[in-house]
C-alpha positions in Angstrom: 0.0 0.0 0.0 1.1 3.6 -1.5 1.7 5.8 1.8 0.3 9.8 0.8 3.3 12.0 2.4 0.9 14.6 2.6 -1.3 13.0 4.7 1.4 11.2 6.5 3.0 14.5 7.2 -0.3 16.4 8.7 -0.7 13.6 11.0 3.0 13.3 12.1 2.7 16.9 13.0 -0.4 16.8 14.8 0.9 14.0 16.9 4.0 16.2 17.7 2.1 18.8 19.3 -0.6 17.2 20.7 1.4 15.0 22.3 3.0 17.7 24.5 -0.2 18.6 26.3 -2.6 21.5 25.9 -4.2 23.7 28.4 -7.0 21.4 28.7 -5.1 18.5 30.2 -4.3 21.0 33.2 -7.2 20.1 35.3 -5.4 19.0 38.2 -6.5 15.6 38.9 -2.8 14.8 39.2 0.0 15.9 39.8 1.2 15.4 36.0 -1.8 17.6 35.1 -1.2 20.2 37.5 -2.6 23.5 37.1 -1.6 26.5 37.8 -4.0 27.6 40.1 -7.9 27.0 41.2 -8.7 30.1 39.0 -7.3 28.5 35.8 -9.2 25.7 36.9 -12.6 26.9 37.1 -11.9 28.7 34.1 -11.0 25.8 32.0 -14.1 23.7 33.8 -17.1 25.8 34.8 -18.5 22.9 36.1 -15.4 21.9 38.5 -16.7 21.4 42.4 -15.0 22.2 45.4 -12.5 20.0 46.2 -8.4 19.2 46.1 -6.9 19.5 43.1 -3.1 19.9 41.6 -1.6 23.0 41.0 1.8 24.1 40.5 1.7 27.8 40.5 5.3 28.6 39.1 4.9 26.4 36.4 7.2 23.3 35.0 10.8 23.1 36.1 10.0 24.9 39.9 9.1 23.8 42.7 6.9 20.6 42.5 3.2 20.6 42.1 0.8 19.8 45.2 -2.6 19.6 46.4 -4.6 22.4 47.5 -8.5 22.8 48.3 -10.2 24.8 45.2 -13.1 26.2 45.9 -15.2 27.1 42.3 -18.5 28.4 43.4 -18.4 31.4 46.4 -17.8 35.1 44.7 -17.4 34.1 41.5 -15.2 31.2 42.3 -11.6 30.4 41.5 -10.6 30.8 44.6 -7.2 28.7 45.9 -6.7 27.6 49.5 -3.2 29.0 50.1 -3.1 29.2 54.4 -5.4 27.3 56.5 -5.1 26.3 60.4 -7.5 24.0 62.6 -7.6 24.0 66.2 -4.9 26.7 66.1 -6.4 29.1 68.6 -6.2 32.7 69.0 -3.2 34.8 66.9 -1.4 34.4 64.1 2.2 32.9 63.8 4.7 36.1 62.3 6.1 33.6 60.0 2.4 33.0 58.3 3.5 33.2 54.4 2.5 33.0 51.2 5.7 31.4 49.8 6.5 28.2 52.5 5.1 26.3 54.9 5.1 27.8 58.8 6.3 25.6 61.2 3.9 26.6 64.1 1.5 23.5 64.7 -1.7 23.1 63.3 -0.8 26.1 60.5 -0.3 24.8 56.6 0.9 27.3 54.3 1.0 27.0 50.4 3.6 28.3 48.2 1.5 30.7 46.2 4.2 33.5 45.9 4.0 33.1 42.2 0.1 34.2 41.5 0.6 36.7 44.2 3.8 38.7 44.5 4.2 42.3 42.8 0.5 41.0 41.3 -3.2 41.7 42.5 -5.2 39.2 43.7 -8.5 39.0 45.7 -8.0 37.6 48.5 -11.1 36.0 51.3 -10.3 35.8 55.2 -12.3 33.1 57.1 -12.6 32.4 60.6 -15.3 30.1 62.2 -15.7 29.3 66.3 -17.7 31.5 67.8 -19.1 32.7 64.8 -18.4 32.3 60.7 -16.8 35.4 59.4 -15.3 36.3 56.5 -13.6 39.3 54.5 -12.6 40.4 51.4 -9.7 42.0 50.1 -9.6 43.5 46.7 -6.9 43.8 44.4 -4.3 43.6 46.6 -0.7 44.0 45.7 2.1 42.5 48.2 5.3 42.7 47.4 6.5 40.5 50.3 3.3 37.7 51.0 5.0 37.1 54.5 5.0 40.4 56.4 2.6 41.9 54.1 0.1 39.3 54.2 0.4 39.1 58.7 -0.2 43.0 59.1 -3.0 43.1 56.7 -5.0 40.5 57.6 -3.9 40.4 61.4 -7.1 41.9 62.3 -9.6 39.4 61.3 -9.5 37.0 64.0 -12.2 36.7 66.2 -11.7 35.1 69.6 -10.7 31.8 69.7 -10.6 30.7 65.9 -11.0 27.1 65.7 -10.4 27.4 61.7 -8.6 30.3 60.2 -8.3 30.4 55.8 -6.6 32.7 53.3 -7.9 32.3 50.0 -6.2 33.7 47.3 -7.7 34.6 43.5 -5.5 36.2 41.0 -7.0 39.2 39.5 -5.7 38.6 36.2 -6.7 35.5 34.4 -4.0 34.4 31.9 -4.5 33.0 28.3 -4.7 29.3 28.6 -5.9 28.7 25.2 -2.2 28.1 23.4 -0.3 24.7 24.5 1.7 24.0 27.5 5.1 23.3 26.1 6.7 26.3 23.6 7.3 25.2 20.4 11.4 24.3 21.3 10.2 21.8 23.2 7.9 20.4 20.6 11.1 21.0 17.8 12.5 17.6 18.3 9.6 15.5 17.6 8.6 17.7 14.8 12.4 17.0 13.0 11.8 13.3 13.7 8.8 13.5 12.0 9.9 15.4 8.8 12.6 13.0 8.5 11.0 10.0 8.5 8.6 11.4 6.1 11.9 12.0 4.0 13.1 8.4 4.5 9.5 7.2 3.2 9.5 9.6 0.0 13.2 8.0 -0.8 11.9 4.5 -0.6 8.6 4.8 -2.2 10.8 6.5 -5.1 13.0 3.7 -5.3 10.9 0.9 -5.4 9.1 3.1 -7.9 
């Protein structure tokens, strides 16, 4: 059977590119699908629920991806879990932060320096025990998420905080539509495939 190198080709090509991953793959089910952030998320999938998901805010090659809660529905939704504490108590550790985990018990920080830092974001405050409350902080820009981040939102607690959250929404919401992986790193699969649809042409014109 003749083999079309035009056909041949378009498939080869496609194959290249779709097999280094598109933005719809980054729906952080796992780590290897990790997206960037709960906001990309509930872009992507409207009809995401509330729940843990992948991310890896800094992208491929930083630090390495990990679970976070996502919550898709309140104000608008794509909101990411980045510092929560249960049982902690009254006050707030002076190491709470943004960019690494605190080492005072019951705290859990989440590295989300990247969607934050020298950025805006919206940010939600939640404290529950003796009574739910919550805050919202527009379009905030911190330049440093640890000091910034203690003095700002120092204020919120109430009483004895059984649960104290920082949610944290980018304000900008950044193209996801193109793929994952630049073209360089898509070059050397494309080559492979140009030359083996070179090696084909020569033999189909030899046994011609």
């Amino acid at each position: 059977m003749r083999i079309d190198p035009r056909m041949l080709s378009a498939a080869l090509v496609a194959m290249a590119f779709c097999s280094q991953g598109s933005a719809s793959t980054m729906d952080g089910s796992s780590a290897s699908n990790a997206a960037t952030s709960g906001l990309q998320i509930t872009t992507l999938n409207p009809a995401a629920s509330f729940g843990f998901y992948w991310i890896d805010p800094d992208g491929p090659g930083g630090n390495d991806p990990f679970e976070t809660l996502i919550d898709p529905t309140t104000a608008g939704g794509g909101w990411t879990l980045g510092i929560s504490c249960f049982g902690c108590g009254s006050g707030i550790p002076s190491e709470l932060s943004l960019e690494a985990n605190v080492s005072s018990a019951s705290w859990e920080s989440f590295d989300l320096s990247a969607l934050v830092t020298d950025r805006e974001a919206d940010y939600r405050v939640r404290t529950f025990n003796p009574f739910f409350s919550e805050k919202f902080f527009d379009n905030q820009t911190f330049s440093d998420p640890t000091a910034s981040i203690y003095s700002a939102f120092g204020e919120v607690t109430l009483g004895n905080a059984d649960t104290w959250e920082i949610w944290v929404r980018e304000t900008v919401t950044p193209d996801y539509s193109a793929a994952v992986v630049p073209l360089p790193a898509a070059l050397p699969l494309f080559l492979g495939a140009l030359g083996l649809i070179g090696l084909i042409e020569r033999r189909q014109r030899k046994s011609a």
